[in-house]
C-alpha positions as CSV (number, residue, x, y, z in Angstrom):
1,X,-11.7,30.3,-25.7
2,X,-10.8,32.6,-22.9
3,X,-13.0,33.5,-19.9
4,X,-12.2,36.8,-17.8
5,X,-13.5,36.7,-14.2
6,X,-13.3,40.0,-11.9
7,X,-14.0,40.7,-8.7
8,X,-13.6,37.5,-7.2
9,X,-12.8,37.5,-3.2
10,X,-9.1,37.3,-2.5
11,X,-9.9,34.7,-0.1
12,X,-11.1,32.5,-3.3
13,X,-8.0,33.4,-5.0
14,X,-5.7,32.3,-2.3
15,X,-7.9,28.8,-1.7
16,X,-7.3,28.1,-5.5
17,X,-3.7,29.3,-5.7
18,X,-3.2,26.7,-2.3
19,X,-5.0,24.0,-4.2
20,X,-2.9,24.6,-7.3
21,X,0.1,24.2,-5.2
22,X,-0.5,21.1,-4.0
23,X,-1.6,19.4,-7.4
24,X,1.9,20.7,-8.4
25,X,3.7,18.8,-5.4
26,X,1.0,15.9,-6.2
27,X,2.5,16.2,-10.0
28,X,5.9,17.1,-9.2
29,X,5.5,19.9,-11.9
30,X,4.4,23.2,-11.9
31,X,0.1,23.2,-12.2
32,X,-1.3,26.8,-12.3
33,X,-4.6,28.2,-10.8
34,X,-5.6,28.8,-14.5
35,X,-5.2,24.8,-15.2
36,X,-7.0,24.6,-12.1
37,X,-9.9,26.6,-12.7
38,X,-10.1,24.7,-16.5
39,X,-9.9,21.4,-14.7
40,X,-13.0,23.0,-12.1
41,X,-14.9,23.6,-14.9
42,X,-14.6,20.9,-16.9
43,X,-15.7,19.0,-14.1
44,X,-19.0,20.9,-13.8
45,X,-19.8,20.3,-17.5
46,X,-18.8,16.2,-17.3
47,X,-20.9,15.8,-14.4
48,X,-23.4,17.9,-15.5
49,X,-23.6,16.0,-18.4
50,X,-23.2,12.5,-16.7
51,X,-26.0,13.2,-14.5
52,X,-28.4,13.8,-17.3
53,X,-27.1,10.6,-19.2
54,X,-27.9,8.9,-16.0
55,X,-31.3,10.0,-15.8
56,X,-31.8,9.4,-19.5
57,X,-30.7,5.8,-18.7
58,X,-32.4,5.4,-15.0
59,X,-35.3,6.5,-17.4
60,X,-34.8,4.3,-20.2
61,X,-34.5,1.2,-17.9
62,X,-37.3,2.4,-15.8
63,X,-39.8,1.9,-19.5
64,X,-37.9,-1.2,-20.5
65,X,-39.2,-2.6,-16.7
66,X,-42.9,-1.5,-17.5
67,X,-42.9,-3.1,-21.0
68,X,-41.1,-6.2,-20.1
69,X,-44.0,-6.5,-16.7
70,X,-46.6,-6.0,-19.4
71,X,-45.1,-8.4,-21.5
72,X,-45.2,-11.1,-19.2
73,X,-48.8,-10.2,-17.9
74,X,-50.1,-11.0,-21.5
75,X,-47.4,-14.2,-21.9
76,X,-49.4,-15.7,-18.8
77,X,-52.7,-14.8,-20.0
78,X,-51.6,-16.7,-23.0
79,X,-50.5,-19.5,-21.0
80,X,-53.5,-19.8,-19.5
81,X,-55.3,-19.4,-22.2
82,X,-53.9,-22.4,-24.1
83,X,-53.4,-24.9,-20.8
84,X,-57.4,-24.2,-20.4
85,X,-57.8,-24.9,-24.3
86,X,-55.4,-28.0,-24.1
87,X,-57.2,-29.1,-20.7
88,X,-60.4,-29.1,-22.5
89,X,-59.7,-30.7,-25.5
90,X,-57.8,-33.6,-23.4
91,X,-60.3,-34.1,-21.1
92,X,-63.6,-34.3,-23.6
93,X,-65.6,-31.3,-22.2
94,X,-67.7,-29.3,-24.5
95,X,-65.7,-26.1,-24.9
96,X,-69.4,-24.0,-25.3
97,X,-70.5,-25.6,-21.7
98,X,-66.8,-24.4,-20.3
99,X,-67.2,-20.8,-21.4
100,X,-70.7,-20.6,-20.7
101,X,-69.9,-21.6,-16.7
102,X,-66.7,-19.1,-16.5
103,X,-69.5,-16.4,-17.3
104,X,-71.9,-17.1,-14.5
């Protein structure tokens, strides 16, 4: 697809030309200010778009953290749960007398 741009400042023109210039000594073969501008603006787009993925991902990792914290809260509780149960039925004590003191 082509793109026509007028009416840009000479000075830009002149910076790009410059730039092109030295990719091509860079290269050692010719690089125009069009391959230039292509290169500029594919750029744009690939970091445009990187940045998004990133967030997506910063994002993504960010849920997996709460869900895996949340996780583990209710793995513990579990835990708990069961070394309590286990503790009491090792150790002989009525299970209603146990529950009935964790409520005062």
């Amino acid at each position: 697809m082509d793109i026509l741009i007028r009416d840009v400042d000479v000075a830009y023109v002149k910076e790009i030309e410059k730039k092109a210039e030295q990719i091509s000594k860079n290269l050692g073969k010719f690089f125009s200010r069009n391959e230039y501008i292509k290169i500029l603006i594919q750029n744009d787009v690939e970091l445009r778009l990187a940045k998004f993925k990133e967030d997506k991902f910063d994002q993504a990792v960010e849920n997996l953290t709460i869900t895996l914290n949340n996780q583990e809260r209710t793995l513990q509780n579990f835990i708990d749960s069961n070394s309590r149960l286990f503790h009491m039925l090792a150790s002989g004590v009525d299970i209603m007398e146990e529950v009935l003191e964790d409520d005062k």
